[in-house]
Backbone as JSON, one array per atom type, in Angstrom:
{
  "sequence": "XXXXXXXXXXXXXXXXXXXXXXXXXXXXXXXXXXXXXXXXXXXXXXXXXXXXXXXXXXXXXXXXXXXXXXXXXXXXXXXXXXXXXXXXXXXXXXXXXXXXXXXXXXXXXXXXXXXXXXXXXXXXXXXXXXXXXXXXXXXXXXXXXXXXXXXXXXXXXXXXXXXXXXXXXXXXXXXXXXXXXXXXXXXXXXXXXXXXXXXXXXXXXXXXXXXXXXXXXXXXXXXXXXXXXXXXXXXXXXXXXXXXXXXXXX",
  "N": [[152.86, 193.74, 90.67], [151.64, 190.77, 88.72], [148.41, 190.16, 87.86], [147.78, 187.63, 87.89], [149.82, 185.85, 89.59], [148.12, 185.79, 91.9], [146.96, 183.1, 91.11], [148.05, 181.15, 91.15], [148.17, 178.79, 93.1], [145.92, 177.74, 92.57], [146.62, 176.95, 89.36], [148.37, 175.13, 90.3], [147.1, 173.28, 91.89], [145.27, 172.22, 89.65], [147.31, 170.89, 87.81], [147.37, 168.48, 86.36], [145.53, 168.26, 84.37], [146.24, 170.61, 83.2], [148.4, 169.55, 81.98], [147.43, 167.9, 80.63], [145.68, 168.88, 78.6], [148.17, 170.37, 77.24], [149.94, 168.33, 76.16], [148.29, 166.93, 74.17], [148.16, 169.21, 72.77], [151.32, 169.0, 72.04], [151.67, 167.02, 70.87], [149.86, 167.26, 68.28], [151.51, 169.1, 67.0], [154.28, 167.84, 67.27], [153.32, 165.9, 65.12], [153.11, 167.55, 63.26], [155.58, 168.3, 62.82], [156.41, 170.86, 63.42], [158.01, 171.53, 65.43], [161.78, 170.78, 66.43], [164.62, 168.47, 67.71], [167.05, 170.03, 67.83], [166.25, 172.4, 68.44], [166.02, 175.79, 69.34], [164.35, 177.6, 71.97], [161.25, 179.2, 72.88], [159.08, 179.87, 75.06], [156.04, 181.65, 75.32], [154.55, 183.13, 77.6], [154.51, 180.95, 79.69], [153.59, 180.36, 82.22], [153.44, 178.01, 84.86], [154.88, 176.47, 83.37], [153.8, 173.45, 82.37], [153.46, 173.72, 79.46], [156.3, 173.84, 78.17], [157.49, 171.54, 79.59], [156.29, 169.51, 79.14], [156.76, 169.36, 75.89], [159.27, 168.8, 75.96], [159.29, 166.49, 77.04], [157.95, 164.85, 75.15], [158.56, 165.67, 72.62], [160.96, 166.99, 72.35], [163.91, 169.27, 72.86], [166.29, 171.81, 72.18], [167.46, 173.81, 73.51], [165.27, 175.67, 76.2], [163.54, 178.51, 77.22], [161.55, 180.13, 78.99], [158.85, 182.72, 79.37], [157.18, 184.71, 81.16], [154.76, 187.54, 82.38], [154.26, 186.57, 85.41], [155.36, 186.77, 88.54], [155.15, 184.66, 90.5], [154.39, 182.57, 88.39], [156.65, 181.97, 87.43], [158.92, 181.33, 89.13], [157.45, 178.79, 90.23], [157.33, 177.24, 87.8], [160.29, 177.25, 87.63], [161.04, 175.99, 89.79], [160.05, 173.53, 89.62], [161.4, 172.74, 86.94], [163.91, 172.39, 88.61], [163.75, 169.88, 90.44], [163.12, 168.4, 88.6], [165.33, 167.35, 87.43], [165.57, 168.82, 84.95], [166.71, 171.6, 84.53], [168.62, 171.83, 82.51], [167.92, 172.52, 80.38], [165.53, 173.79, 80.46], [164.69, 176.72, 81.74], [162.75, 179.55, 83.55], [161.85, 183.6, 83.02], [161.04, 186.42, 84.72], [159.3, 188.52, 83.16], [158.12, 191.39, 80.68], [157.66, 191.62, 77.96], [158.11, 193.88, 75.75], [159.32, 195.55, 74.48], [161.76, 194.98, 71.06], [164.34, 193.06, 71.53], [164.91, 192.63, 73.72], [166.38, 191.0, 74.98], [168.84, 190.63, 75.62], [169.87, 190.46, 72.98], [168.88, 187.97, 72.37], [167.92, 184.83, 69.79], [165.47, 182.7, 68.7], [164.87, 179.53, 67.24], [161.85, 178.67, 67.32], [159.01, 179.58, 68.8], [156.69, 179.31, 71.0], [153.17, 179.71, 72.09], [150.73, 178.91, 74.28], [147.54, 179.13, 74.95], [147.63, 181.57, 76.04], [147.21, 183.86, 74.09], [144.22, 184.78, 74.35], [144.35, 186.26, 76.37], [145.35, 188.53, 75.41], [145.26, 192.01, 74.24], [145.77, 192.78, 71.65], [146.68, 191.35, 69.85], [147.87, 191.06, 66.87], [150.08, 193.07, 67.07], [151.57, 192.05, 69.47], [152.39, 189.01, 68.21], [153.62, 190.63, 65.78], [155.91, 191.61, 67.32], [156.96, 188.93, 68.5], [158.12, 187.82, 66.46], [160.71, 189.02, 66.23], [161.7, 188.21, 67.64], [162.47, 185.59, 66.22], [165.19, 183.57, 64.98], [166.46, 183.34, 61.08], [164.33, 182.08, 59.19], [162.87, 180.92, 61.39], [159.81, 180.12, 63.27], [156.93, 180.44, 64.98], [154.39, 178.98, 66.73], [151.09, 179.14, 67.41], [148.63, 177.99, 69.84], [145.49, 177.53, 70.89], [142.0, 178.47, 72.1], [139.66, 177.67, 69.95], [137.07, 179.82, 68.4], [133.6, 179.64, 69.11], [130.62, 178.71, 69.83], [130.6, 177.24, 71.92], [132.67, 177.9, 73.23], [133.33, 179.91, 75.1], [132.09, 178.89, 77.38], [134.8, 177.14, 78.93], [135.79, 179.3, 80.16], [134.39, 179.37, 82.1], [134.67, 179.59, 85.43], [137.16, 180.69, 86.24], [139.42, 182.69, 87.03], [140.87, 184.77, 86.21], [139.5, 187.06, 84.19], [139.5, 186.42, 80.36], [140.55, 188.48, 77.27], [139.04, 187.71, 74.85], [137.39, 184.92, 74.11], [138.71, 183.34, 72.43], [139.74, 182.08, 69.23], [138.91, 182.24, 65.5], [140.2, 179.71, 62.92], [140.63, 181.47, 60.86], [140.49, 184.02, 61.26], [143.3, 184.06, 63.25], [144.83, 183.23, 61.26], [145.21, 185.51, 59.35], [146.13, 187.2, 61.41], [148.56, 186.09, 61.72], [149.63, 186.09, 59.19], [149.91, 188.81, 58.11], [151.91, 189.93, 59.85], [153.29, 188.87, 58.63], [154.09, 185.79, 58.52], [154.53, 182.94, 56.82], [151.79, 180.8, 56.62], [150.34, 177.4, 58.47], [147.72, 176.0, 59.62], [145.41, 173.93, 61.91], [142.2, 172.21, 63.12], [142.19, 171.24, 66.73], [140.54, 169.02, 68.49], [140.29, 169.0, 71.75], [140.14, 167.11, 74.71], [139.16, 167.88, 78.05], [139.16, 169.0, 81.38], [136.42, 170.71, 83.56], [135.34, 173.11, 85.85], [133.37, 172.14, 88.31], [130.33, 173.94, 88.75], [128.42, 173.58, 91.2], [129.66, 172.54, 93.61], [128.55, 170.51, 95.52], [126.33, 168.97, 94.29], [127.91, 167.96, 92.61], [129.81, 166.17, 93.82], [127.63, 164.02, 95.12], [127.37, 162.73, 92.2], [129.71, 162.23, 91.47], [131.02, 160.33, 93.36], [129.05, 158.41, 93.11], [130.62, 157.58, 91.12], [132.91, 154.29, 89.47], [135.8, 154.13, 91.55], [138.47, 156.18, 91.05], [141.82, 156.45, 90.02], [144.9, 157.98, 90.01], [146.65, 160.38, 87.66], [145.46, 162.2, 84.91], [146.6, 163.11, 82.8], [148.16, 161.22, 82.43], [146.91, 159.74, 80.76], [144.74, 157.15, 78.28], [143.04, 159.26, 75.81], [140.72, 157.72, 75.86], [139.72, 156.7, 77.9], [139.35, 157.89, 79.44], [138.21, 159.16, 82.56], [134.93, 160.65, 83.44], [134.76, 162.4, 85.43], [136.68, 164.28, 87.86], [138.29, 164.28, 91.05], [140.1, 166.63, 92.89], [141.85, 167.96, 95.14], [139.77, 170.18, 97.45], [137.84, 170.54, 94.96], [135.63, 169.52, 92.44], [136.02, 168.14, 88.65], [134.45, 168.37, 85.29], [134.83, 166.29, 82.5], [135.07, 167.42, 79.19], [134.97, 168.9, 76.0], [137.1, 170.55, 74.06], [137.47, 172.68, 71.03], [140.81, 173.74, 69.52], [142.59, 176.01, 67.83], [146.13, 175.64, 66.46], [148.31, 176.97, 64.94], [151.03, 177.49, 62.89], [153.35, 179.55, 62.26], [155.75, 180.38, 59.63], [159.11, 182.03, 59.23], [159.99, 183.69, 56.49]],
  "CA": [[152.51, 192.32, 90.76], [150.96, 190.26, 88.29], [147.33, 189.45, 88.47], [148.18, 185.85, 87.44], [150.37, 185.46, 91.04], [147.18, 185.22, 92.99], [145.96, 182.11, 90.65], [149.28, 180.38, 91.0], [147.94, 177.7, 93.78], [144.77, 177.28, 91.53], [147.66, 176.23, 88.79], [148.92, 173.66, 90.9], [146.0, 172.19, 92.11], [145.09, 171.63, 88.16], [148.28, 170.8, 87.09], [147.67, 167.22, 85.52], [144.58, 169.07, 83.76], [146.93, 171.84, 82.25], [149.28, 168.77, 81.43], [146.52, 167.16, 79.41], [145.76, 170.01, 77.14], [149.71, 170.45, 76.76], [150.1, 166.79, 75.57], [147.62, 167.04, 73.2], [148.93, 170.41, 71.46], [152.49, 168.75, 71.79], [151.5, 165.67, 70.18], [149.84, 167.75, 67.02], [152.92, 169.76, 67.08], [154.97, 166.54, 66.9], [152.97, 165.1, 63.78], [153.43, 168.28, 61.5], [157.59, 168.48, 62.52], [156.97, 171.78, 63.44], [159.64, 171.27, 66.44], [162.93, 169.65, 66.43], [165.22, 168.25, 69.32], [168.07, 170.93, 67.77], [165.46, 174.17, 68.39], [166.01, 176.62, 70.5], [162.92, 177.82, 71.83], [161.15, 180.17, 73.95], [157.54, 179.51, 75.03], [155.66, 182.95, 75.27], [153.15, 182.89, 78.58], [154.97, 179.97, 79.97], [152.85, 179.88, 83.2], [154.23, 177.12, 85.48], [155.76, 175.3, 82.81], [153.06, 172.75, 81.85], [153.88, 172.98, 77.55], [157.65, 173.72, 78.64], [158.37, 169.89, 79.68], [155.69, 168.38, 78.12], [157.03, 169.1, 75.15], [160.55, 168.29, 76.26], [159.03, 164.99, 76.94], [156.82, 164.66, 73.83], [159.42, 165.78, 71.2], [162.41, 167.3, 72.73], [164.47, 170.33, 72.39], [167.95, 171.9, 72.44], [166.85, 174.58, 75.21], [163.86, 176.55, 76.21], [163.37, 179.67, 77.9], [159.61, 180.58, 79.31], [158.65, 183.87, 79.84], [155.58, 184.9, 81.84], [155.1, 188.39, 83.79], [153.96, 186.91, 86.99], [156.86, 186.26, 89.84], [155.26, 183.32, 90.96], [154.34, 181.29, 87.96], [157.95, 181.51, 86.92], [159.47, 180.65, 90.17], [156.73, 177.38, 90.03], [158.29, 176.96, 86.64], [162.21, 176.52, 87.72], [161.55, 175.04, 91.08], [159.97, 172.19, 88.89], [162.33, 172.05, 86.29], [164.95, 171.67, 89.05], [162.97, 169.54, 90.6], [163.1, 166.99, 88.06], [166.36, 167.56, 86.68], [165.06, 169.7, 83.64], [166.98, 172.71, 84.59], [170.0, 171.95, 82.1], [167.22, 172.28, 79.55], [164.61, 174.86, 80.68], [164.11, 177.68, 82.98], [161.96, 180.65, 83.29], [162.67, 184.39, 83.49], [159.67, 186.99, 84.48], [159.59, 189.75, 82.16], [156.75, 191.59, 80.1], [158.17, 191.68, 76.75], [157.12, 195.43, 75.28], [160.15, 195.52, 72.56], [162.21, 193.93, 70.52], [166.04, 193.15, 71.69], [164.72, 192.84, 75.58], [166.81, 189.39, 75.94], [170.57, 190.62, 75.25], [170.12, 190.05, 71.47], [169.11, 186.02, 71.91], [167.09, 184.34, 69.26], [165.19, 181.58, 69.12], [164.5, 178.95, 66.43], [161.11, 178.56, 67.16], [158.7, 180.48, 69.86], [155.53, 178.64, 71.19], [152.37, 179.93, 73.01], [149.52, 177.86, 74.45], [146.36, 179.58, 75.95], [148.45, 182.86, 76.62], [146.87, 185.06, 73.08], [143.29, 184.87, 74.54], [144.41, 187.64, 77.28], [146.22, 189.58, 74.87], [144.36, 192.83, 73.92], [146.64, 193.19, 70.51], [147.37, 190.2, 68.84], [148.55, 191.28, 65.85], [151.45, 193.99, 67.5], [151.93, 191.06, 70.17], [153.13, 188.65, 66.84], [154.98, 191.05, 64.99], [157.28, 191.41, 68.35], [157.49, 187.8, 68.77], [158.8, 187.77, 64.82], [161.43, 189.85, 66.03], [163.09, 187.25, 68.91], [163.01, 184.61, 65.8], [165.98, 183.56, 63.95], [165.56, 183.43, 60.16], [163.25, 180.87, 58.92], [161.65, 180.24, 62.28], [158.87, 179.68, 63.93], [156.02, 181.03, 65.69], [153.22, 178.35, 66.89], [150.4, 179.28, 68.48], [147.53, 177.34, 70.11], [144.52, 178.4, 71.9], [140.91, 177.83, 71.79], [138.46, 177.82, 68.68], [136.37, 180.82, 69.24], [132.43, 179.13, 68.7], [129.36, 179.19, 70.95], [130.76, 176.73, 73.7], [134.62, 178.28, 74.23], [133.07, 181.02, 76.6], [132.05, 177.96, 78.83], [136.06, 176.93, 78.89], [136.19, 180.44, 81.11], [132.88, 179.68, 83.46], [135.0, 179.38, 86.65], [138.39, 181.22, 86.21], [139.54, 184.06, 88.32], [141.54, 185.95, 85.27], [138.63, 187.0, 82.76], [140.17, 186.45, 79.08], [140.5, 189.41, 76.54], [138.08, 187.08, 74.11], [137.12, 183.3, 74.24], [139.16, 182.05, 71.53], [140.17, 182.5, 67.51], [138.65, 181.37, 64.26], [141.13, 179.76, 62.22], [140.96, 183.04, 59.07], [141.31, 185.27, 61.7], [144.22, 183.68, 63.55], [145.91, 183.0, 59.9], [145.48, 186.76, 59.15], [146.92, 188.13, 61.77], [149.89, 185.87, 61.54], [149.96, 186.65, 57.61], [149.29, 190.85, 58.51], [153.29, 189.69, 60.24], [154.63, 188.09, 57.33], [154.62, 184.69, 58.32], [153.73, 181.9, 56.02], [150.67, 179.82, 58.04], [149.19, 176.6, 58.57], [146.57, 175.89, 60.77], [144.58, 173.47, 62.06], [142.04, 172.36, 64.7], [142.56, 170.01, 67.18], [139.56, 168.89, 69.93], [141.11, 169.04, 73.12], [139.47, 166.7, 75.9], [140.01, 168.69, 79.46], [138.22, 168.98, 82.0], [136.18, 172.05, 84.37], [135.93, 173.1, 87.54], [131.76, 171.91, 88.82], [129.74, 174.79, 89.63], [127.94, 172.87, 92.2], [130.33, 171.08, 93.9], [127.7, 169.78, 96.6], [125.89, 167.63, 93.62], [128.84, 167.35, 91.77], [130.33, 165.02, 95.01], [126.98, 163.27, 94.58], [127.84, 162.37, 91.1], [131.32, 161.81, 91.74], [130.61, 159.41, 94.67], [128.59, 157.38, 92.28], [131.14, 156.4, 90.0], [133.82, 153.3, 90.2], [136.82, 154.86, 91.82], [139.89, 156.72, 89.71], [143.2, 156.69, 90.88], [146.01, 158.41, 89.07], [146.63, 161.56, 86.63], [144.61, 162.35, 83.62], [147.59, 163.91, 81.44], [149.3, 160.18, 81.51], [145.91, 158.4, 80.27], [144.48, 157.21, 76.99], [141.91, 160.07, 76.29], [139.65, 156.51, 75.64], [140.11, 155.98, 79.02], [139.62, 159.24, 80.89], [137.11, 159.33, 83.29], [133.43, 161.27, 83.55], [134.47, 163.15, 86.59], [137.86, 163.69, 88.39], [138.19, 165.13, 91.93], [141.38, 167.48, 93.03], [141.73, 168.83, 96.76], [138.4, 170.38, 97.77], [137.28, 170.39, 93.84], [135.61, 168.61, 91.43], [135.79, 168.5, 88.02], [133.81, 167.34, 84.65], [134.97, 166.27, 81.31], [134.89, 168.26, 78.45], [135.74, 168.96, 74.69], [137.2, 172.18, 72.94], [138.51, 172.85, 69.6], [141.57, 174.57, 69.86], [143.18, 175.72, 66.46], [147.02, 175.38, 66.66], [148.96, 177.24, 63.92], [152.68, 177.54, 62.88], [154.02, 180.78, 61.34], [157.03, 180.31, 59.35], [159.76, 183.36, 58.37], [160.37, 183.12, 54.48]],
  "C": [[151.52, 191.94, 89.65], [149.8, 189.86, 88.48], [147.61, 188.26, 88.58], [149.19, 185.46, 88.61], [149.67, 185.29, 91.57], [146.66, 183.96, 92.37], [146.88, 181.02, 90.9], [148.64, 178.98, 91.61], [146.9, 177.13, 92.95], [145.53, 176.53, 90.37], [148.03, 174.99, 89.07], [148.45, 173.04, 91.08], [145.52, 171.2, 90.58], [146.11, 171.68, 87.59], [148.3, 169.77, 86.27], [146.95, 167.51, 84.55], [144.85, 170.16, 82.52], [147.38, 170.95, 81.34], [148.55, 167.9, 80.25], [146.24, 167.52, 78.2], [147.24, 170.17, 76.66], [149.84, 169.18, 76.12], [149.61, 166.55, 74.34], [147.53, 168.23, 72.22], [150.37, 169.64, 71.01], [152.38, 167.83, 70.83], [150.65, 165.97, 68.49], [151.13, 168.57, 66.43], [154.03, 168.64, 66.25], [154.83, 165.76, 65.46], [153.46, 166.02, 62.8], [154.85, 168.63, 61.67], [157.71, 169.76, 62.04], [157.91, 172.08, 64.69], [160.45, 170.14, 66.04], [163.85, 169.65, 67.19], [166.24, 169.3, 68.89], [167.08, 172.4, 68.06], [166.01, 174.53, 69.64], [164.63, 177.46, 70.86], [161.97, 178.88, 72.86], [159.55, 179.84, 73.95], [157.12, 180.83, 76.22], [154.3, 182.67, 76.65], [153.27, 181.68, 79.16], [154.06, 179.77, 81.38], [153.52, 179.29, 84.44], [154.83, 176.2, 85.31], [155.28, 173.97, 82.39], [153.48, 172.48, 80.36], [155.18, 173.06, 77.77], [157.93, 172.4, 78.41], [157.69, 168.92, 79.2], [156.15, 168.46, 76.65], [158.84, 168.91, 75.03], [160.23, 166.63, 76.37], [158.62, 164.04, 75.68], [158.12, 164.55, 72.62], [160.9, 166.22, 71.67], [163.16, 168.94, 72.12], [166.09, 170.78, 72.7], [167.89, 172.37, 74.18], [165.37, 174.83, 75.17], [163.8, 177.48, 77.48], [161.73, 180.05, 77.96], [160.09, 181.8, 80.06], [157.31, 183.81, 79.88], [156.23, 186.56, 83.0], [154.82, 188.21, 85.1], [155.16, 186.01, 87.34], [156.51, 185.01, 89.88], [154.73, 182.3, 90.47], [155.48, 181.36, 87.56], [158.58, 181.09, 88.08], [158.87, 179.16, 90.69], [157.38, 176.88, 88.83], [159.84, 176.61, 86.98], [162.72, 176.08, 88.77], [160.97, 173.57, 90.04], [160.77, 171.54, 88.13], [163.94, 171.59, 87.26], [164.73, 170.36, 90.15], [163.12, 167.86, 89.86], [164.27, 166.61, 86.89], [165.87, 168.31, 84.62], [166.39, 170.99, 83.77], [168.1, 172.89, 83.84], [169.63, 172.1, 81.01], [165.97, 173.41, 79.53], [164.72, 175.86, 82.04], [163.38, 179.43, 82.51], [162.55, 182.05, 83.85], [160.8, 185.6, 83.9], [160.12, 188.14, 83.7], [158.51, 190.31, 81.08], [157.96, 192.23, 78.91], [157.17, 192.97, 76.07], [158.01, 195.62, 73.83], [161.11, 194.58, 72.14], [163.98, 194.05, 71.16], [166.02, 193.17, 73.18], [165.5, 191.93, 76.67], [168.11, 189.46, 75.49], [170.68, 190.52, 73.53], [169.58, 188.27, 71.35], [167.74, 185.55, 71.08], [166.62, 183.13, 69.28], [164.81, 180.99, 67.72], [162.76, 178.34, 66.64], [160.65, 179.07, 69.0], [157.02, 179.82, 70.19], [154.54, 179.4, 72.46], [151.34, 179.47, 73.04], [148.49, 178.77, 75.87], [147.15, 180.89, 76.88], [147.38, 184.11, 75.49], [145.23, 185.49, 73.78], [143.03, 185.83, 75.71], [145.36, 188.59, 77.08], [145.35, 190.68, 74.08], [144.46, 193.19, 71.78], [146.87, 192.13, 69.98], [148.48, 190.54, 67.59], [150.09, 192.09, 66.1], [152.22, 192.8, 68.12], [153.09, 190.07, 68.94], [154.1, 189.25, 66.15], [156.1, 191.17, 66.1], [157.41, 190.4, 68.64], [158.51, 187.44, 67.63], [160.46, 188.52, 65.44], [162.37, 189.01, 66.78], [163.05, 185.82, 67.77], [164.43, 184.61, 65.2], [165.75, 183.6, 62.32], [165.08, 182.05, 59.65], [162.88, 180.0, 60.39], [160.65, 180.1, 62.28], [157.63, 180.06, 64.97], [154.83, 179.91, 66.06], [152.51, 179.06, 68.08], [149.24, 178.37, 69.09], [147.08, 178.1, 71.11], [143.13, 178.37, 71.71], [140.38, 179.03, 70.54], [137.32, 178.68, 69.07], [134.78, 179.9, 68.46], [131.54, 179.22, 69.91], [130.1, 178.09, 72.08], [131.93, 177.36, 74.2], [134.66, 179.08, 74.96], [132.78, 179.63, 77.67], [133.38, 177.64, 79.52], [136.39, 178.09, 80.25], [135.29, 180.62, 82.07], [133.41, 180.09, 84.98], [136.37, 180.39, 86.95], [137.85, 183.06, 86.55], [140.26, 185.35, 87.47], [140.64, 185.65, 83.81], [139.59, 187.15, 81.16], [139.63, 188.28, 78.64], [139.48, 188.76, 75.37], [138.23, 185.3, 74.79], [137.57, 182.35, 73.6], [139.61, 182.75, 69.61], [139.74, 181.74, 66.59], [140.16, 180.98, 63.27], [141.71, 180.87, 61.11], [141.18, 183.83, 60.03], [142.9, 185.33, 62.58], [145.31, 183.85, 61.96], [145.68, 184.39, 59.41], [146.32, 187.61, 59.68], [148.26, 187.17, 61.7], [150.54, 186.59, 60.23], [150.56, 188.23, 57.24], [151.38, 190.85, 58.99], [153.95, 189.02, 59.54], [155.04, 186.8, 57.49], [153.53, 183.73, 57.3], [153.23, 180.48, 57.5], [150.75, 178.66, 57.87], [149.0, 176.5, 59.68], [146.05, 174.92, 60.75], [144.0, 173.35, 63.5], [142.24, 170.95, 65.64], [140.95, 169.6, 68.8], [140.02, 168.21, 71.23], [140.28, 168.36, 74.06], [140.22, 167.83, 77.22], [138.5, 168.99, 80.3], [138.06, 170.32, 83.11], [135.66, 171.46, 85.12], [133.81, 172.84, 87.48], [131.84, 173.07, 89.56], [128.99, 174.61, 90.33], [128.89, 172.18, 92.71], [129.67, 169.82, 94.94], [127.27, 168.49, 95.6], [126.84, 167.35, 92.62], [129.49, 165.9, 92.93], [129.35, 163.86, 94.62], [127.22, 162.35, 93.07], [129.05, 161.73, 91.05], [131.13, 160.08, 92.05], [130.39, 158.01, 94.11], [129.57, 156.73, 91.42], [132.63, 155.53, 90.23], [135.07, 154.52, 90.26], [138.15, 154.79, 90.83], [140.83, 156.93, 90.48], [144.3, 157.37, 89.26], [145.9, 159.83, 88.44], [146.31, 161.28, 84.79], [145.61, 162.37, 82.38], [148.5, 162.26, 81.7], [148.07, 158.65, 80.95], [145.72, 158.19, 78.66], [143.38, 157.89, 76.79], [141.0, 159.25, 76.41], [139.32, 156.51, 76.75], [139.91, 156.92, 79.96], [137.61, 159.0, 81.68], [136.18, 160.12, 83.35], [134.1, 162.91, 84.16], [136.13, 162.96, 87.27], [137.79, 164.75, 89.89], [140.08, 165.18, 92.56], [141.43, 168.5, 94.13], [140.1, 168.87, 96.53], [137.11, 170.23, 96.07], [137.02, 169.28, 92.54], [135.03, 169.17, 89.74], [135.27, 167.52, 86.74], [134.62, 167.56, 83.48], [134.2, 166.77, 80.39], [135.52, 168.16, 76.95], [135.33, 170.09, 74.32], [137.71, 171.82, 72.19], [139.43, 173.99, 70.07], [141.92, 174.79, 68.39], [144.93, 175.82, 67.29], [147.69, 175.76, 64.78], [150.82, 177.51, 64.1], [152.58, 178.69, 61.98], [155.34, 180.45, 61.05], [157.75, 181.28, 58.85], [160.22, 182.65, 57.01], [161.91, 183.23, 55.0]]
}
């Protein structure tokens, strides 16, 4: 069993939260036309499918296949996409990808992972076996937080400690490079919001301010609120840098 099966309900509860940060990778994604509605695509650490359909929504794709090793964020993953009629378009498989040729031979025109590398011990091995499920002249994007003195806060509350806190852009664009793809990079400052480690005077706080109705991931970030509360939890607004690079095969 996956550690990442016991966090699953924690997932769900912050699902508009996940969807916010996904929106806002998709939507840099979108500007540099490194996806296109003909890709085929595979999104590496797929979770419960959060960058999956947001970027089915955002930009579009042919297919997409998510892989994740825990059981029950992929089974949250393809009850959703059937769910909302997605499933003719995405679904997830569980599987811990160790070599290359693990998926019948199937390639993908471009391979996306969001906030998956930061509990990967290997990066660089990790990459060169993703290189291996592209077609030629794909695609590799990654996003994931900007390693700097606040991106350990990003992990104050979470129940699966990271392998680091994040990536400088030179060392991200190395190890892609170290795998032979041609880079760019940039960063992007991600609004999103964490979990209050008080929640007693976080309520207080809350309490105080004019009431919010709705989900975060369909606002204008202008527009997002202080403070948002989600079942028993509340949480505060925030800003990370994430970098967000594309590897391309020559």
């Amino acid at each position: 069993m996956s550690e990442f099966d016991e966090v699953v309900p924690t997932f769900i509860l912050t699902e508009s939260i996940h969807d916010l940060c996904s929106r806002q990778i998709a939507r840099a994604i979108k500007k540099n036309q490194w996806l296109k509605e003909e890709d085929s695509v595979m999104d590496f650490g797929c979770g419960i499918g959060s960058f999956s359909y947001i970027l089915l929504e955002e930009i579009g794709y042919k297919s997409c296949l998510g892989v994740d090793s825990s059981e029950k964020m992929v089974a949250r993953y393809n009850k959703t996409a059937k769910e909302n009629h997605w499933d003719d378009k995405m679904k997830a498989i569980c599987k811990f990808i160790e070599n290359p040729d693990e998926l019948n031979g199937e390639k993908f025109d471009v391979i996306v992972s969001l906030k998956t590398f930061h509990h990967i011990p290997n990066p660089v091995e990790t990459i060169t076996l993703l290189k291996s499920y592209l077609k030629p002249q794909g695609r590799l994007i990654i996003a994931d937080l900007k390693l700097d003195a606040h991106s350990p806060i990003y992990h104050r509350s979470v129940a699966e400690p990271p392998v680091c806190h994040g990536f400088t852009q030179e060392t991200m664009r190395e190890y892609m490079e170290k795998a032979g793809f041609k880079v760019d990079v940039e960063t992007v400052n991600v609004v999103h919001f964490l979990e209050c480690l008080d929640h007693e005077a976080a309520k207080v706080e809350y309490d105080a301010l004019p009431p919010f109705e709705g989900r975060v991931d369909r606002m204008d970030l202008d527009k997002l609120p202080p403070m948002i509360h989600l079942g028993p939890k509340y949480f505060e607004k925030d800003v990370f840098p994430f970098i967000v690079a594309c590897g391309t095969l020559a």
